[in-house]
N, CA, C and O atoms as a printed pandas DataFrame, in Angstrom:
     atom_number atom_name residue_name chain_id  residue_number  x_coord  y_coord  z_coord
0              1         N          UNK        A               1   13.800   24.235    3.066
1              2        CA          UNK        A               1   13.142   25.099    4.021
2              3         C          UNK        A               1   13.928   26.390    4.231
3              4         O          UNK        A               1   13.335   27.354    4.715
4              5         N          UNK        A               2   15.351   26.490    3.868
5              6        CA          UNK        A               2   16.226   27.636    4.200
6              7         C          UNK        A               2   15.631   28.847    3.194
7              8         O          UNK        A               2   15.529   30.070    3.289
8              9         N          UNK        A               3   15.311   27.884    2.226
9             10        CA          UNK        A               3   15.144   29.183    0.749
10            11         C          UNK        A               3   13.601   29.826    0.873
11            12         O          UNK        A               3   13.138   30.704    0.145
12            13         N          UNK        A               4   12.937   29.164    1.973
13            14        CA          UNK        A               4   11.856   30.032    1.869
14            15         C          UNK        A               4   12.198   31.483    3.290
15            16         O          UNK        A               4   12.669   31.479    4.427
16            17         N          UNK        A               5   11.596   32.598    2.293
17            18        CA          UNK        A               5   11.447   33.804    3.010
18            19         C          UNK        A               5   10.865   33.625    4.609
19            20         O          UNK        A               5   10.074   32.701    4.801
20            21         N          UNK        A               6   11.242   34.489    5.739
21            22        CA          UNK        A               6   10.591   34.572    6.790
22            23         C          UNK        A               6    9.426   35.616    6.723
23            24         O          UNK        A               6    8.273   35.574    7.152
24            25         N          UNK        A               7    9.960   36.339    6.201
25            26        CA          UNK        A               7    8.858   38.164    6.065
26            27         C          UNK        A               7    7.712   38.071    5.432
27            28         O          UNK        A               7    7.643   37.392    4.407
28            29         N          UNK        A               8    6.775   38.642    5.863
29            30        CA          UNK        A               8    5.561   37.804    5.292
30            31         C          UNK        A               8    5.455   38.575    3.597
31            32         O          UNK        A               8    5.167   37.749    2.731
32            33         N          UNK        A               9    5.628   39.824    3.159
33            34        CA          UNK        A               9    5.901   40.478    2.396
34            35         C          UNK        A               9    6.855   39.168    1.296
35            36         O          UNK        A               9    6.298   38.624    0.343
36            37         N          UNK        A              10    8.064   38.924    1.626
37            38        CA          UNK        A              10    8.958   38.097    0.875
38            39         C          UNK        A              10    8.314   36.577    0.597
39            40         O          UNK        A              10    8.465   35.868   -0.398
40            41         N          UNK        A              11    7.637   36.350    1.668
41            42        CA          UNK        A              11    6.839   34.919    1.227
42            43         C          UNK        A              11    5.883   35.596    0.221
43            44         O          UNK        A              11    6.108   35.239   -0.935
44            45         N          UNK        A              12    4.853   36.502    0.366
45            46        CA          UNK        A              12    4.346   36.471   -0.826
46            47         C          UNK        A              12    4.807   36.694   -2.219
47            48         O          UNK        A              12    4.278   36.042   -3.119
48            49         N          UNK        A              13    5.661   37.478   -2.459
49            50        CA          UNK        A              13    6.679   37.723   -3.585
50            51         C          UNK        A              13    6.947   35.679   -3.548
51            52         O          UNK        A              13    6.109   34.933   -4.054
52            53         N          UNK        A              14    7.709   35.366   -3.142
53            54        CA          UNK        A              14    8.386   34.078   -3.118
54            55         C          UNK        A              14    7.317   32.962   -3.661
55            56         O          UNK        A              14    7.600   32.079   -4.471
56            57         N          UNK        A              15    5.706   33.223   -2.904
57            58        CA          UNK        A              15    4.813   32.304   -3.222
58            59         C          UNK        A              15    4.430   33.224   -4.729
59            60         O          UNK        A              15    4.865   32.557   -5.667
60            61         N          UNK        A              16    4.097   33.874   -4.984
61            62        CA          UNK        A              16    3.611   34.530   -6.374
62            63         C          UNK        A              16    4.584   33.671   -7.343
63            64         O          UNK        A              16    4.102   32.936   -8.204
64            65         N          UNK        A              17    6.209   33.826   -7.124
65            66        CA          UNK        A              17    7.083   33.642   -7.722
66            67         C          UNK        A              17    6.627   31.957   -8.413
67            68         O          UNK        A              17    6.491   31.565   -9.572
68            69         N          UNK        A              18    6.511   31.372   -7.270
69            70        CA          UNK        A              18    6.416   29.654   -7.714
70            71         C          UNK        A              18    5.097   29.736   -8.300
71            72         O          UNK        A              18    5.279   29.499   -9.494
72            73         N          UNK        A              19    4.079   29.909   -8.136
73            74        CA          UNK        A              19    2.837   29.738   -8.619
74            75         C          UNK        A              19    3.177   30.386  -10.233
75            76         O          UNK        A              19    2.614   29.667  -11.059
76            77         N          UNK        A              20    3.734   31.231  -10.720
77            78        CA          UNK        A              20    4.149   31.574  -11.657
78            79         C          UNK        A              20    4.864   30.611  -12.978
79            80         O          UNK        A              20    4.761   30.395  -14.186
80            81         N          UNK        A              21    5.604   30.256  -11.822
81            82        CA          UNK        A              21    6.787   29.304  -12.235
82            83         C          UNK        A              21    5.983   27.555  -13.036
83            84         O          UNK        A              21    6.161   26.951  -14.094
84            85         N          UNK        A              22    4.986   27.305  -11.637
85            86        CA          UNK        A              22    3.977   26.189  -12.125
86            87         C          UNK        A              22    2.995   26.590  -13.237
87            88         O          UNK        A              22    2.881   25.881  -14.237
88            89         N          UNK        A              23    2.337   27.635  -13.088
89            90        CA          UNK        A              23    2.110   28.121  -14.633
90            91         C          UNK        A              23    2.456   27.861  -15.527
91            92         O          UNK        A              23    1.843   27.208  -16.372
92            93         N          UNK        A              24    4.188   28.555  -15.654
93            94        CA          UNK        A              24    4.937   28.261  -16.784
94            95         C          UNK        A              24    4.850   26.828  -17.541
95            96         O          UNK        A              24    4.321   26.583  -18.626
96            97         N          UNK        A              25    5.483   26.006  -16.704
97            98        CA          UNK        A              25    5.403   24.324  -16.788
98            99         C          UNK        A              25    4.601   23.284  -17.050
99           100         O          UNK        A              25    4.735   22.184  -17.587
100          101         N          UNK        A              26    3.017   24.392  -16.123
101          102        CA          UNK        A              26    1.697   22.950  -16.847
102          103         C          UNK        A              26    1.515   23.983  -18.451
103          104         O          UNK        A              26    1.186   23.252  -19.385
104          105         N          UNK        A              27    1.685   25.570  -18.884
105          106        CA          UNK        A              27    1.352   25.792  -20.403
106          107         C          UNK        A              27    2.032   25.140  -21.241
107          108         O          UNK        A              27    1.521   24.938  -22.343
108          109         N          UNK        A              28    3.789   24.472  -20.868
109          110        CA          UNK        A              28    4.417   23.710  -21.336
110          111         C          UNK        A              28    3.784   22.442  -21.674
111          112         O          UNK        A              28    3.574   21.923  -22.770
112          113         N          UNK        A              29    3.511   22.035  -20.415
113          114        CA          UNK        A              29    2.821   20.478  -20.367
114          115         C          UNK        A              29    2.085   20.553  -21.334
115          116         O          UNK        A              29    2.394   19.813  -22.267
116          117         N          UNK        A              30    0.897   21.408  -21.512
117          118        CA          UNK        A              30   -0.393   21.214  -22.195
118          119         C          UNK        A              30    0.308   21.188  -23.580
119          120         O          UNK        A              30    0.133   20.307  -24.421
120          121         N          UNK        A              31    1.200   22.364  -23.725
121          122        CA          UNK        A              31    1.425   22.648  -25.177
122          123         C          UNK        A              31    2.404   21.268  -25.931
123          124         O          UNK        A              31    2.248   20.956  -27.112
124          125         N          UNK        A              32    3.290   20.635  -25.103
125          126        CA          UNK        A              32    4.392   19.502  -25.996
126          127         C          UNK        A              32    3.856   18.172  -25.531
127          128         O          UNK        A              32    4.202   17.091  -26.007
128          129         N          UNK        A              33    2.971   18.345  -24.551
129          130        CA          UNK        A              33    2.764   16.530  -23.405
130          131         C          UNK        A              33    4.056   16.406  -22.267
131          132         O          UNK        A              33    4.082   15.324  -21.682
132          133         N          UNK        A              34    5.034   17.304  -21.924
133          134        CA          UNK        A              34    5.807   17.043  -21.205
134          135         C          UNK        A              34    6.036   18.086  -20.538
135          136         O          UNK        A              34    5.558   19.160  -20.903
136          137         N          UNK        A              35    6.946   17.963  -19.236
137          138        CA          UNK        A              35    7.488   18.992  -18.076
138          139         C          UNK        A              35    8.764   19.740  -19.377
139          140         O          UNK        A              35    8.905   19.416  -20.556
140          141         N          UNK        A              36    9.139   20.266  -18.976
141          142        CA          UNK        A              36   10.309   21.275  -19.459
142          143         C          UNK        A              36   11.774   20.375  -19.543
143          144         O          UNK        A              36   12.434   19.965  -20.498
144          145         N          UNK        A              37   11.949   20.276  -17.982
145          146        CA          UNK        A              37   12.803   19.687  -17.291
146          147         C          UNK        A              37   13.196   18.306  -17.840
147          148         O          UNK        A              37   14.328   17.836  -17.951
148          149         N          UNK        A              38   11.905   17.712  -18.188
149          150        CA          UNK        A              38   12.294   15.676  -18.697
150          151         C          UNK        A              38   13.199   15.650  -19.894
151          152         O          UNK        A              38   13.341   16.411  -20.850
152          153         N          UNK        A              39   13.864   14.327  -19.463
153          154        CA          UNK        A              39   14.775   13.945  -20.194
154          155         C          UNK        A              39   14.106   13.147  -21.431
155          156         O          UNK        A              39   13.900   11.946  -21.257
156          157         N          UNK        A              40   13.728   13.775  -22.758
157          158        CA          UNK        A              40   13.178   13.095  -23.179
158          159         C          UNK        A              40   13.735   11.224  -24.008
159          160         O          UNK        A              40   13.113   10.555  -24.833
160          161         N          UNK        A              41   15.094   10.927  -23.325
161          162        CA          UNK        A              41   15.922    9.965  -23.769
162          163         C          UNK        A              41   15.017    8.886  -22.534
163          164         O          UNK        A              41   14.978    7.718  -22.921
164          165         N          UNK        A              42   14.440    9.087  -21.397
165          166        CA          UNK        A              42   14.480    8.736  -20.389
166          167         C          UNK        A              42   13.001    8.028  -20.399
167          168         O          UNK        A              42   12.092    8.791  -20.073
168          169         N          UNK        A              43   12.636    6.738  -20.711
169          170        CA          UNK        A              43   11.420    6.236  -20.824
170          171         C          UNK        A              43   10.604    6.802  -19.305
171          172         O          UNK        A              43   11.149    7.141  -18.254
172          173         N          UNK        A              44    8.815    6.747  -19.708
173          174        CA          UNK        A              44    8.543    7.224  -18.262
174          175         C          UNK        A              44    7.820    6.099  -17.910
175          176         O          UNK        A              44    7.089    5.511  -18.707
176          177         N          UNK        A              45    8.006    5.722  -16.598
177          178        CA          UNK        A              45    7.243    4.605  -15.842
178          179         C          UNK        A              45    6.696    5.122  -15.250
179          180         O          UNK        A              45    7.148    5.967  -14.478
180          181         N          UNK        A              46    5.144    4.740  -15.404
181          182        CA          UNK        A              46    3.870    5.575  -14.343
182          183         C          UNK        A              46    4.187    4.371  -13.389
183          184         O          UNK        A              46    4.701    3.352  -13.849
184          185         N          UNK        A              47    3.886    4.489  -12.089
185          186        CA          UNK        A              47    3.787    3.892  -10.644
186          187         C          UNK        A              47    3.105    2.970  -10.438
187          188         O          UNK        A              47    1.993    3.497  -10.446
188          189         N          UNK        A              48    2.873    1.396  -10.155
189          190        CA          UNK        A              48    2.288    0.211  -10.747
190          191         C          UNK        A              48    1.923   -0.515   -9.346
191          192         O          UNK        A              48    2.274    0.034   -8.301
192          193         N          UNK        A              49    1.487   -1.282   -9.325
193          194        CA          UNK        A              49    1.361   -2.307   -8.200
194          195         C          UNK        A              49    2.535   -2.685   -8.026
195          196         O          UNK        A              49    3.011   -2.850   -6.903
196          197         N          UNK        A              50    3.165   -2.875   -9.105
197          198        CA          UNK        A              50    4.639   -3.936   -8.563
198          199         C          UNK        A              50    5.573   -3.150   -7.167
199          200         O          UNK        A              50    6.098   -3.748   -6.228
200          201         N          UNK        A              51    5.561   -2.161   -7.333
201          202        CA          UNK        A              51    6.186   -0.646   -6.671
202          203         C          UNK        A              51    5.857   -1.186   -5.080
203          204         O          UNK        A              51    6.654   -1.088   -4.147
204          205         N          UNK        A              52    4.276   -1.870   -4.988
205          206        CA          UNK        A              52    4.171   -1.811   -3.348
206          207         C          UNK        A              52    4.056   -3.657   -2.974
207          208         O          UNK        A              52    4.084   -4.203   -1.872
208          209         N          UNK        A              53    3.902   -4.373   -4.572
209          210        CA          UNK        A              53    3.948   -5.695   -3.847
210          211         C          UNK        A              53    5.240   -6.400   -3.259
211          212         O          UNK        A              53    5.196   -7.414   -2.563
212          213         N          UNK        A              54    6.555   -5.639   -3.682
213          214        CA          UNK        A              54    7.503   -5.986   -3.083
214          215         C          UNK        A              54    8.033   -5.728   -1.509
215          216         O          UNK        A              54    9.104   -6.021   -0.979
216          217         N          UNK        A              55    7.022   -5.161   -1.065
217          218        CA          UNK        A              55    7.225   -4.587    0.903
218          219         C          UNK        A              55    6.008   -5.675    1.516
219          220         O          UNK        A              55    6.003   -6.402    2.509
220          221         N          UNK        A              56    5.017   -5.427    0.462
221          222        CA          UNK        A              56    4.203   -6.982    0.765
222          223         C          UNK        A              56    4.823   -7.881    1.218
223          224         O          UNK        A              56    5.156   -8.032    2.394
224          225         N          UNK        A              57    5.111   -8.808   -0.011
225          226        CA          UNK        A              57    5.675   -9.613    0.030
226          227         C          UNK        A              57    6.948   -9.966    1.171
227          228         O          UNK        A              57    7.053  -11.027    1.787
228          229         N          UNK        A              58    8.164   -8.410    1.301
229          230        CA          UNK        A              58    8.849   -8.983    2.479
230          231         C          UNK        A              58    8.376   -9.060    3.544
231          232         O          UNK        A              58    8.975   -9.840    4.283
232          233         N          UNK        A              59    7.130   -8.342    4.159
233          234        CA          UNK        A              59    6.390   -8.405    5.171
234          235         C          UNK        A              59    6.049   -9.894    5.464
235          236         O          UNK        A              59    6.379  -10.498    6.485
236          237         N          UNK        A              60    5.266  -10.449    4.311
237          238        CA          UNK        A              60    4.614  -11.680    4.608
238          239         C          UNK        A              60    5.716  -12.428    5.141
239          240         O          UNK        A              60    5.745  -12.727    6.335
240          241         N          UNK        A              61    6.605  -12.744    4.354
241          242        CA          UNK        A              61    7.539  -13.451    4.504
242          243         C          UNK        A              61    8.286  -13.575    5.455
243          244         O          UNK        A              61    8.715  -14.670    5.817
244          245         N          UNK        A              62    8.650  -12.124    6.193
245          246        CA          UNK        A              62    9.260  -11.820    7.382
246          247         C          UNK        A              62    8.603  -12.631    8.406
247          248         O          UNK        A              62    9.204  -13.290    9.255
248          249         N          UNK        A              63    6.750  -12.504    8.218
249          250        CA          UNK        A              63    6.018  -13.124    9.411
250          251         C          UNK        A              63    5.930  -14.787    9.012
251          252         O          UNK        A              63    5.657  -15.780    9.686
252          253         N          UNK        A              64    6.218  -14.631    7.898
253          254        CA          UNK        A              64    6.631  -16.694    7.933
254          255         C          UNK        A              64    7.413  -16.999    8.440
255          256         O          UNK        A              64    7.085  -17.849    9.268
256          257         N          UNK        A              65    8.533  -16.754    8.439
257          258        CA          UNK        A              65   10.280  -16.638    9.073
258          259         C          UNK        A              65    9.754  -16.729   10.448
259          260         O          UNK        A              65   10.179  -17.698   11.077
260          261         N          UNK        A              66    9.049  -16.063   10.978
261          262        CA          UNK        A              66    9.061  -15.695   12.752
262          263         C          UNK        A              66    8.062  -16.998   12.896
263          264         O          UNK        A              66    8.509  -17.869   13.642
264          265         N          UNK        A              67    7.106  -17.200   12.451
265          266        CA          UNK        A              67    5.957  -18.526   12.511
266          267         C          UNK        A              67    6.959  -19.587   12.554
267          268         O          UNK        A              67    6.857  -19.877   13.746
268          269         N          UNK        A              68    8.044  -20.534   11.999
269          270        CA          UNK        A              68    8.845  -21.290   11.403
270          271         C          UNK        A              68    9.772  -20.857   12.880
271          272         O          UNK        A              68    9.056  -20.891   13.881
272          273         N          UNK        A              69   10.666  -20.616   13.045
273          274        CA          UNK        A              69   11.478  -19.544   14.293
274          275         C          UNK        A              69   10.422  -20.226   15.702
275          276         O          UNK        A              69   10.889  -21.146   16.374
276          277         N          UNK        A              70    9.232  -19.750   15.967
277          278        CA          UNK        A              70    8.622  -19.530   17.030
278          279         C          UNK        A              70    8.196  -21.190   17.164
279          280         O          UNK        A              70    8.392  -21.932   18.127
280          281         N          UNK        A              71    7.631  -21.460   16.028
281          282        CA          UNK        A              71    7.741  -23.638   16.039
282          283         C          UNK        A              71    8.304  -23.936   16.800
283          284         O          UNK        A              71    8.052  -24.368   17.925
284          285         N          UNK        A              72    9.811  -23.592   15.872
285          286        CA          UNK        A              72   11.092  -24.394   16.529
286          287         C          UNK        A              72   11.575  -24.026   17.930
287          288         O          UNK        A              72   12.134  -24.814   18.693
288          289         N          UNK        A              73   11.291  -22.705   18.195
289          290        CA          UNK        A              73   11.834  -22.237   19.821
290          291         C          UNK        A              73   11.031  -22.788   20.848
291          292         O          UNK        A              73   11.317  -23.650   21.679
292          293         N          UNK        A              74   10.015  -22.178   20.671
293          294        CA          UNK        A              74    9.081  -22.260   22.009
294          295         C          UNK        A              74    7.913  -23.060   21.729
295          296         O          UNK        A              74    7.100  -22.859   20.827
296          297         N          UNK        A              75    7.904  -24.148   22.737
297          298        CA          UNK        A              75    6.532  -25.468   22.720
298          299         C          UNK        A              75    5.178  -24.614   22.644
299          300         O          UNK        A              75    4.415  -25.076   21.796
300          301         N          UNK        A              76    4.747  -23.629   23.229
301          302        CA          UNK        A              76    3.707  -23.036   23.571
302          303         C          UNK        A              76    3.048  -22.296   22.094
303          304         O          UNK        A              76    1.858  -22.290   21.779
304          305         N          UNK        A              77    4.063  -21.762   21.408
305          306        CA          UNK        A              77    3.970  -21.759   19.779
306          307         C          UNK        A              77    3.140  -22.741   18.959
307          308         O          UNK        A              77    2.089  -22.809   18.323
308          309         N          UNK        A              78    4.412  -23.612   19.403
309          310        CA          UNK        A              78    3.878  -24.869   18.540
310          311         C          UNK        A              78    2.728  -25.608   19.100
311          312         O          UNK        A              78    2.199  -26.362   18.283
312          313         N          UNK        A              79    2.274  -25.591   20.120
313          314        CA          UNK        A              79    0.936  -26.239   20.730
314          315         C          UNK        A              79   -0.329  -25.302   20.001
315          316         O          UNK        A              79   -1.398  -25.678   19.520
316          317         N          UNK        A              80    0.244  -23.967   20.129
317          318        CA          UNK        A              80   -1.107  -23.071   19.583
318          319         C          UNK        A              80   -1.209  -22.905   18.360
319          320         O          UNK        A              80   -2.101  -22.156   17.959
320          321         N          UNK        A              81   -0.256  -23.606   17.341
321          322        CA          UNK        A              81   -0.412  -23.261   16.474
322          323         C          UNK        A              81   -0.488  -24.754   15.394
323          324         O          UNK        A              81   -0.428  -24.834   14.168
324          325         N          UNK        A              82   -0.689  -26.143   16.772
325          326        CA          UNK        A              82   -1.124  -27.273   15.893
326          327         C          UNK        A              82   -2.880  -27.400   16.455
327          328         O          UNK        A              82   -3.697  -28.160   15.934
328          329         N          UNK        A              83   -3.122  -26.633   17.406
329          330        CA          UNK        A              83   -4.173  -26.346   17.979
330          331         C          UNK        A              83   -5.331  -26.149   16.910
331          332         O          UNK        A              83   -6.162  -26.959   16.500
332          333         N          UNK        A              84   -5.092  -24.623   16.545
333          334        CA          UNK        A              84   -5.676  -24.032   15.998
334          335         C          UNK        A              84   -5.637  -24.044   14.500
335          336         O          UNK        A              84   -6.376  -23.211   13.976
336          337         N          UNK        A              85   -4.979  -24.759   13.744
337          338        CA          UNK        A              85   -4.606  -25.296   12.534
338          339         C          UNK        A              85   -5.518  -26.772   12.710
339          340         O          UNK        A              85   -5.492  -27.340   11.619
340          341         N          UNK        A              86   -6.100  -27.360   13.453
341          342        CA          UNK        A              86   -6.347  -29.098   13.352
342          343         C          UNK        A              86   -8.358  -28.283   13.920
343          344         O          UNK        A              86   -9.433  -28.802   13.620
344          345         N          UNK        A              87   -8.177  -27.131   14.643
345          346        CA          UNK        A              87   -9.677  -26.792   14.799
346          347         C          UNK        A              87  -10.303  -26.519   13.483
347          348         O          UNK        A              87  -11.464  -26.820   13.207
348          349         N          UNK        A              88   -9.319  -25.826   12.545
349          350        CA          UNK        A              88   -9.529  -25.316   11.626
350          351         C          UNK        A              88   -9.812  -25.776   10.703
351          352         O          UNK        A              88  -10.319  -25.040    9.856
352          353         N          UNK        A              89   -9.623  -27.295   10.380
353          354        CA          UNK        A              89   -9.429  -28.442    9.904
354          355         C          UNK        A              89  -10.626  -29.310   10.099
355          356         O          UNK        A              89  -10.981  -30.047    9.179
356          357         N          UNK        A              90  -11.273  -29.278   11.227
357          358        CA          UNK        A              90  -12.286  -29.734   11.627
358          359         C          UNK        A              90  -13.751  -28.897   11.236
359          360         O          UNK        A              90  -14.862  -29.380   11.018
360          361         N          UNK        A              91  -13.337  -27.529   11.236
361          362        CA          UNK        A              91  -14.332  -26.955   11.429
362          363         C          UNK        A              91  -15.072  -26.779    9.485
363          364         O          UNK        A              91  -16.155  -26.822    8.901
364          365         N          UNK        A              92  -13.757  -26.598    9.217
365          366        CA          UNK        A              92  -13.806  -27.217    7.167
366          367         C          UNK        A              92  -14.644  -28.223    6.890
367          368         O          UNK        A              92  -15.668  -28.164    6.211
368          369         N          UNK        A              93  -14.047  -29.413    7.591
369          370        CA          UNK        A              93  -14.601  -30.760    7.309
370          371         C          UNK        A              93  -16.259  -30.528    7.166
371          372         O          UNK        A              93  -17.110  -30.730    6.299
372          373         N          UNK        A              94  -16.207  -29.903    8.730
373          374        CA          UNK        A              94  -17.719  -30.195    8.822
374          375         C          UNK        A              94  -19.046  -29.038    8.138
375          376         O          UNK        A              94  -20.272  -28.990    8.242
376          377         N          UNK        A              95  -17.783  -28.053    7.286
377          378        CA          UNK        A              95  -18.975  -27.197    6.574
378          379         C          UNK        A              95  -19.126  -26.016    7.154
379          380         O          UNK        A              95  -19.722  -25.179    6.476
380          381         N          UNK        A              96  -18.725  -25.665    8.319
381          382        CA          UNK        A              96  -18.970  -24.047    9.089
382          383         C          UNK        A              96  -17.961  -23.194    8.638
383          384         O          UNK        A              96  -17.913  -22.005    8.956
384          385         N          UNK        A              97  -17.150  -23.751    7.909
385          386        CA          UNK        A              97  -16.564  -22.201    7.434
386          387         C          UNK        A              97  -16.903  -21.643    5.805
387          388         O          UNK        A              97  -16.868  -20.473    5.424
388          389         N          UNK        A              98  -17.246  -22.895    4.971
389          390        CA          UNK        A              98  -18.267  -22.502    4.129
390          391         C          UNK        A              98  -19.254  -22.050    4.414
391          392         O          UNK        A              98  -19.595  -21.208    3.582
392          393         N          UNK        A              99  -20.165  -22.212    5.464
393          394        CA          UNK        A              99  -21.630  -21.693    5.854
394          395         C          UNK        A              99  -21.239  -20.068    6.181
395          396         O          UNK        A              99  -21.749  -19.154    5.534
396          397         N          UNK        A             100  -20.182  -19.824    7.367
397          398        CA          UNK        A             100  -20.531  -18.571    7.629
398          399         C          UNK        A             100  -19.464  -17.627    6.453
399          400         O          UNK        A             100  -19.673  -16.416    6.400
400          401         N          UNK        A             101  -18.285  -18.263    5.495
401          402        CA          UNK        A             101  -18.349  -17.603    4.083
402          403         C          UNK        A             101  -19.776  -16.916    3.586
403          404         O          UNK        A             101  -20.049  -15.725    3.733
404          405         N          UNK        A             102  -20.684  -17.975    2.927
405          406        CA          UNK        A             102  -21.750  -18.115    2.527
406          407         C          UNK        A             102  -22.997  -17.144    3.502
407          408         O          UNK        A             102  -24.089  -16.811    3.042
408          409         N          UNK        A             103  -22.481  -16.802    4.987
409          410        CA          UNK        A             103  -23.294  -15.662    4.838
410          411         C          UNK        A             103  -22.945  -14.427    4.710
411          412         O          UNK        A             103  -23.743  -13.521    4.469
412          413         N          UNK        A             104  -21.743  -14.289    4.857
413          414        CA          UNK        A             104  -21.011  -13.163    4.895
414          415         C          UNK        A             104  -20.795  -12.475    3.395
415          416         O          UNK        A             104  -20.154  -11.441    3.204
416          417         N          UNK        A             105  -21.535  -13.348    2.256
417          418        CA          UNK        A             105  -21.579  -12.932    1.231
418          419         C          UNK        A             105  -22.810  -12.366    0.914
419          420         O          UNK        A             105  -22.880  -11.646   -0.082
420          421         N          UNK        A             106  -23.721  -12.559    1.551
421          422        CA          UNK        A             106  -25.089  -12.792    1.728
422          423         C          UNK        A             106  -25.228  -11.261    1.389
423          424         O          UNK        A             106  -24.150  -10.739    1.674
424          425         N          UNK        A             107  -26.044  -10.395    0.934
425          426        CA          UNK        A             107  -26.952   -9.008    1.581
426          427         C          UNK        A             107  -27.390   -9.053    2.649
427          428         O          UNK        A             107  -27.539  -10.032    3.380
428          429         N          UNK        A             108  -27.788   -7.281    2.931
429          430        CA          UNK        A             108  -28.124   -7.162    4.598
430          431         C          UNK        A             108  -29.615   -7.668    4.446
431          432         O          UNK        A             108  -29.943   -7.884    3.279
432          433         N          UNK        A             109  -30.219   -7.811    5.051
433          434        CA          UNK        A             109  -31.265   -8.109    5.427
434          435         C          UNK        A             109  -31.880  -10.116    5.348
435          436         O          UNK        A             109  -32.942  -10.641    5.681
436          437         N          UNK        A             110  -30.613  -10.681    4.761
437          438        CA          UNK        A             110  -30.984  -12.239    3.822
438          439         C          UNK        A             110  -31.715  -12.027    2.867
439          440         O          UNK        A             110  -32.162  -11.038    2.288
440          441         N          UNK        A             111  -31.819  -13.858    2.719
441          442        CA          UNK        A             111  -32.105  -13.955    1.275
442          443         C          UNK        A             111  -33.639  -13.540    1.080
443          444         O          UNK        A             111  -34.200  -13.722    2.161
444          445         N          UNK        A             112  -34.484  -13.081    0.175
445          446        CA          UNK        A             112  -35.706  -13.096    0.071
446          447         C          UNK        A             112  -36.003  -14.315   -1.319
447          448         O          UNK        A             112  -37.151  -14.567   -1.684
């Protein structure tokens, strides 16, 4: 932020300057397939899923840790959470969570 001009005169010189500069670099690009700058020793890795399933993953995990933690600390945890795990269980058995799956897959209007 220091290297940009205050004067509005010098920002435009300054902005001309870079827009110039990016010029230079994508006629490069187009002309070899690469930036100027790359190391061409330096394999390139385009940006993948793997990149964001690892914050996933500690996330989930973090909230398993606290589930496991909250069991063991506090009864009120563990009541709500053999509660609602044994409703859940029941409610399987008897087919309502396949049914409202099964409409929620459905189209708007139902089936014709």
């Amino acid at each position: 932020m220091e290297s940009i001009p205050r004067d509005d005169q010098e920002v435009d010189t300054w902005l001309r300057e870079r827009w110039y500069e990016k010029e230079k670099r994508l006629e490069q690009f187009y002309k070899d397939g690469k930036f100027p700058e790359e190391d061409p020793t330096r394999p390139y890795f385009p940006p993948s899923a793997d990149n964001f399933l690892i914050p996933i993953f500690l996330i989930w995990n973090l909230g398993l840790l606290l589930v496991v933690y909250l069991c063991v600390v506090s009864p009120v945890a563990r009541s709500y959470l053999l509660f609602s795990n044994a409703l859940l269980f029941v409610l399987s058995c008897l087919g309502v969570i396949e049914d409202i799956d099964r409409r929620l897959g459905e189209p708007q209007g139902g089936s014709n």
